[in-house]
SEDO-116608 format. One line per field, with one value per residue (C-alpha): residue number from 1; residue in three letters; x, y, z. Coordinates in pm, 1 decimal. Each point is the difference from the previous one (the first is absolute). Layout:
# residues N
n	NUM | ...
res	ALA | ...
px	X | ...
py	Y | ...
pz	Z | ...
This chain:
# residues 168
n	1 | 2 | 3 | 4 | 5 | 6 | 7 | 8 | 9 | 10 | 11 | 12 | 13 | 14 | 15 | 16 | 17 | 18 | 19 | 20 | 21 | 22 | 23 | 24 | 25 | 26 | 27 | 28 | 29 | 30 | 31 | 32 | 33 | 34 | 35 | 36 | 37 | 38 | 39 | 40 | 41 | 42 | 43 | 44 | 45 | 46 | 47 | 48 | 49 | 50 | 51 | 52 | 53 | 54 | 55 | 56 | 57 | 58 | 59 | 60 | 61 | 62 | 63 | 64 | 65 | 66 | 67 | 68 | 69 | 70 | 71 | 72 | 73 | 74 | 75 | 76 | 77 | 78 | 79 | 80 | 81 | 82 | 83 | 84 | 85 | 86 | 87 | 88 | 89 | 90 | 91 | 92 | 93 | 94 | 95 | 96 | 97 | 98 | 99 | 100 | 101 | 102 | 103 | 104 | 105 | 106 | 107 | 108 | 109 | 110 | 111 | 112 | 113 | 114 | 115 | 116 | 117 | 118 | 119 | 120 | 121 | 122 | 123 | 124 | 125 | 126 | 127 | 128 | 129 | 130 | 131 | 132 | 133 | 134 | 135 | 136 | 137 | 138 | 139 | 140 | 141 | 142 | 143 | 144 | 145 | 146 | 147 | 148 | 149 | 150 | 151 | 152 | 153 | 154 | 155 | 156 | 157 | 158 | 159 | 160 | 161 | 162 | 163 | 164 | 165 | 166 | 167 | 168
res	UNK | UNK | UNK | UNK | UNK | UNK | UNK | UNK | UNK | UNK | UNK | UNK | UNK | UNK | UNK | UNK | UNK | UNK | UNK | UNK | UNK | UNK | UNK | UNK | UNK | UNK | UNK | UNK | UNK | UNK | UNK | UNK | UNK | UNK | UNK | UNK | UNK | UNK | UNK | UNK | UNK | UNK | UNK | UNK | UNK | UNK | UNK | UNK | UNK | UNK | UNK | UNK | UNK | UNK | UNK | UNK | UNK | UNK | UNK | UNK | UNK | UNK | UNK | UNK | UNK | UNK | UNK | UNK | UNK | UNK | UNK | UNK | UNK | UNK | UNK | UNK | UNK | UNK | UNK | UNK | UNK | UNK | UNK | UNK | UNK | UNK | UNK | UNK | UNK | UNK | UNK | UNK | UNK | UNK | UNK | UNK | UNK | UNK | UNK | UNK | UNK | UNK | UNK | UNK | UNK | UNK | UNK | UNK | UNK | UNK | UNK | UNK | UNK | UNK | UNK | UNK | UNK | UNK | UNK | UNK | UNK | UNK | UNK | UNK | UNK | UNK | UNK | UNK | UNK | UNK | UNK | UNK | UNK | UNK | UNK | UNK | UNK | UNK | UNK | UNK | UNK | UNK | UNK | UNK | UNK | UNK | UNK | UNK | UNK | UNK | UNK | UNK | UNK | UNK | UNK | UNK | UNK | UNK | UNK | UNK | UNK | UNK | UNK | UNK | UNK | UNK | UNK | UNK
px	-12079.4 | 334.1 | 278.7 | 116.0 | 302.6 | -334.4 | -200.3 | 280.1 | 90.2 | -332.4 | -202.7 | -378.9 | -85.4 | -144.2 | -263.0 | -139.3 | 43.8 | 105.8 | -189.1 | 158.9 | -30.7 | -178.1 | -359.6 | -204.0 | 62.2 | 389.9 | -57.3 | -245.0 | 303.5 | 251.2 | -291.8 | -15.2 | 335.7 | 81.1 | -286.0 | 138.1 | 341.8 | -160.2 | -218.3 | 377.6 | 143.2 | -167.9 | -78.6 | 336.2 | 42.2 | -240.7 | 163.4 | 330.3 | -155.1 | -133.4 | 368.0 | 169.7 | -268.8 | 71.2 | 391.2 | -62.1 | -242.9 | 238.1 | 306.2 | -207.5 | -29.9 | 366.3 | 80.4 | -234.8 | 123.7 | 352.3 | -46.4 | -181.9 | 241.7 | 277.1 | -143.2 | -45.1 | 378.8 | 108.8 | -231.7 | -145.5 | -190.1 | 107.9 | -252.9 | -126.5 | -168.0 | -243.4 | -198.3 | -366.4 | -162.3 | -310.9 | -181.4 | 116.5 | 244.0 | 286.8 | 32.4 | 372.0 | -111.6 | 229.0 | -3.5 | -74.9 | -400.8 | -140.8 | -282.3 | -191.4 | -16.9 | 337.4 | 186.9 | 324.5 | -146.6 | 89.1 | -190.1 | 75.2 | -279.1 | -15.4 | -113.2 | -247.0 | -65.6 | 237.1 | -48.9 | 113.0 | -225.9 | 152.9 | 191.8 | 169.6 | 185.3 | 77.9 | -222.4 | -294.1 | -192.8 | -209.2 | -54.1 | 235.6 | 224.4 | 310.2 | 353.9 | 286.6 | 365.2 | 215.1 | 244.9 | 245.1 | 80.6 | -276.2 | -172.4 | -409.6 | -209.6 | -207.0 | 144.6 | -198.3 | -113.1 | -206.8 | -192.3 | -12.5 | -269.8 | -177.8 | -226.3 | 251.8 | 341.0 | 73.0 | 361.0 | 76.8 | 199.5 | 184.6 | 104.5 | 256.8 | 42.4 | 361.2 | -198.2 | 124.0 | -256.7 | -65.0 | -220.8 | -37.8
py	-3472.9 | 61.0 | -14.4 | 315.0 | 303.0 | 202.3 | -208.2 | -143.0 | 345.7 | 163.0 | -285.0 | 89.6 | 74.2 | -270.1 | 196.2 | 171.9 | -250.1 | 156.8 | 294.3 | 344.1 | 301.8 | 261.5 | -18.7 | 284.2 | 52.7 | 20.3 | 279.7 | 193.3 | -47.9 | 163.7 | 304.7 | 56.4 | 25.5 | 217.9 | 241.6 | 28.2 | 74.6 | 275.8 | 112.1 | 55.1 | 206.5 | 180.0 | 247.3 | 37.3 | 104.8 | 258.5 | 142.0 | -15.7 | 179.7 | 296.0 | 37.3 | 49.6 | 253.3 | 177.9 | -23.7 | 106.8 | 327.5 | 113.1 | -33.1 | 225.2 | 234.2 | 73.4 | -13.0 | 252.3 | 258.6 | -118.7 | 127.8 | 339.1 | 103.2 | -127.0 | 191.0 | 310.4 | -12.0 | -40.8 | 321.7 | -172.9 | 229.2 | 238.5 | -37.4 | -202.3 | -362.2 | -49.2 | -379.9 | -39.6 | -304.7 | -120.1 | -293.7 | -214.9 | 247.1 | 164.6 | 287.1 | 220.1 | 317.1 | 296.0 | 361.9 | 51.9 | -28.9 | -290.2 | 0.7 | -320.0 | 147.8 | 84.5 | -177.7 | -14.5 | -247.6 | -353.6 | -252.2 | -330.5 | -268.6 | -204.0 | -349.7 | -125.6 | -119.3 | 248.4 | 368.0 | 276.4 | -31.7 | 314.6 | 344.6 | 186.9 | 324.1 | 191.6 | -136.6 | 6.6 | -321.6 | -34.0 | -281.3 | 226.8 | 276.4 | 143.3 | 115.2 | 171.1 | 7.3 | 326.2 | 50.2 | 107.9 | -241.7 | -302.3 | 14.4 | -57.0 | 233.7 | -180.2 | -345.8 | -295.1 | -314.7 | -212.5 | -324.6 | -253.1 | -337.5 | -251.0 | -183.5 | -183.3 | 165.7 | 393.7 | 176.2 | 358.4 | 188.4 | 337.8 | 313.9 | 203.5 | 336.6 | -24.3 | -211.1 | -301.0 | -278.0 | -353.9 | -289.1 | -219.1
pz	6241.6 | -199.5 | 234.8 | -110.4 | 142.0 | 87.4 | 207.0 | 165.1 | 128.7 | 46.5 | 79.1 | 71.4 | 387.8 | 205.5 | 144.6 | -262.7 | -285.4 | -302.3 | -13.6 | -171.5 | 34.3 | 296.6 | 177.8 | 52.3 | 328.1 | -58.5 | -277.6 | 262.6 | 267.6 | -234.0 | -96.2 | 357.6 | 61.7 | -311.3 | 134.7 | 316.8 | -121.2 | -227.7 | 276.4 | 256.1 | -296.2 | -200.9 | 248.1 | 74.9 | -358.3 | 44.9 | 268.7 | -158.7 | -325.4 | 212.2 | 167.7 | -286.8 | -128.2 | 283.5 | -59.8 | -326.5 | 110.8 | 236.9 | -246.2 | -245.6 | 280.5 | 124.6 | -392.3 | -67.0 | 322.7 | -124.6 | -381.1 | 117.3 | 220.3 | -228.9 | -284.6 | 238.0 | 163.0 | -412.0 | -68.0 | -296.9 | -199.3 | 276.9 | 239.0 | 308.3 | 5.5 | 201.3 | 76.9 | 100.5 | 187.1 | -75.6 | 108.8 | -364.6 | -145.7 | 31.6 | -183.6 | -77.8 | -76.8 | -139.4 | 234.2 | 356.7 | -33.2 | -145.3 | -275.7 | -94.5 | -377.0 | -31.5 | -341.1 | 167.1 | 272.6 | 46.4 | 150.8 | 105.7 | 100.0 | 316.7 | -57.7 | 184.5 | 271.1 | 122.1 | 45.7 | 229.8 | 273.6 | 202.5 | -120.6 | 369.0 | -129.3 | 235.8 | 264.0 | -198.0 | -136.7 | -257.0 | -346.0 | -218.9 | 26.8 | -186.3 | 54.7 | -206.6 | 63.8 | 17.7 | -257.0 | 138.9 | 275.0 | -89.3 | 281.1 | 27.6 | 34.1 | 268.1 | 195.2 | 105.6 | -51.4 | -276.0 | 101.1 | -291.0 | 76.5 | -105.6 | 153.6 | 183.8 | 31.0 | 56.8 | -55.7 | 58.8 | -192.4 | 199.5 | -181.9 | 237.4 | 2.2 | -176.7 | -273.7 | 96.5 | -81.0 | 146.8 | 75.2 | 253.1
């Protein structure tokens, strides 16, 4: 054997001779562990994912009872705005009645998983309902409160009867 710079600083191990390299069982060790790792987080992930969905579902919301009665206090097109809920849609509709056919509508998708699970206007529940402001001072035409979920979070939004809106 040379006496060379390398062996004389990485000389071969006693016990194993001078075998290289890893054994089967080592490479099986560090699969384990590397499965269990993924196994602790990606879940979390998941969960994490679904959250921000939800963030994301109730943000479309209060923007979407923020531009009708913004368009309705700014009598665009001089008339009221009205918004209706619907399990995955929201839908701004122009008037005081709202029509599914109507041109002027405009919808805006929930993503999944979330979806509003519960409509309460004026103390009455149901999958969808609908609401306009008055023109003259903003205010709704019915208050209440919206349940967004998924599967493993809930937030309700609350409409007040001065038009206020907010979420929990």
């Amino acid at each position: 054997m040379k006496n060379t710079f390398y062996n004389r600083a990485c000389p071969p191990s006693r016990m194993f001779g001078s075998r290289r390299g890893m054994t089967v069982i080592e490479i099986f060790v560090i699969i384990a562990v590397v499965g269990v790792l993924l196994l602790i987080v990606l879940p979390q992930f998941s969960k994490t994912r679904e959250n921000q969905v939800l963030k994301s579902a109730v943000a479309d919301v209060l923007s979407s009872l923020d531009k009708a009665r913004s368009q309705t206090l700014a009598s665009f097109n001089s008339s009221e705005y009205g918004v209706r809920f619907e399990a995955s849609q929201v839908i701004i509709f122009k008037g005081t009645t709202f029509s599914s056919g109507a041109a002027e509508n405009e919808a805006m998708a929930i993503t999944s998983p979330a979806g509003i699970t519960n409509v309460t206007l004026n103390s009455v529940s149901g999958a969808s309902g609908d609401m306009y402001f008055n023109r003259l001072s903003g205010s709704p035409s019915k208050s209440g409160m919206l349940t967004i979920s998924t599967d493993s979070y809930s937030k309700i939004i609350t409409i007040g009867a001065t038009g206020a809106v907010s979420s929990n």
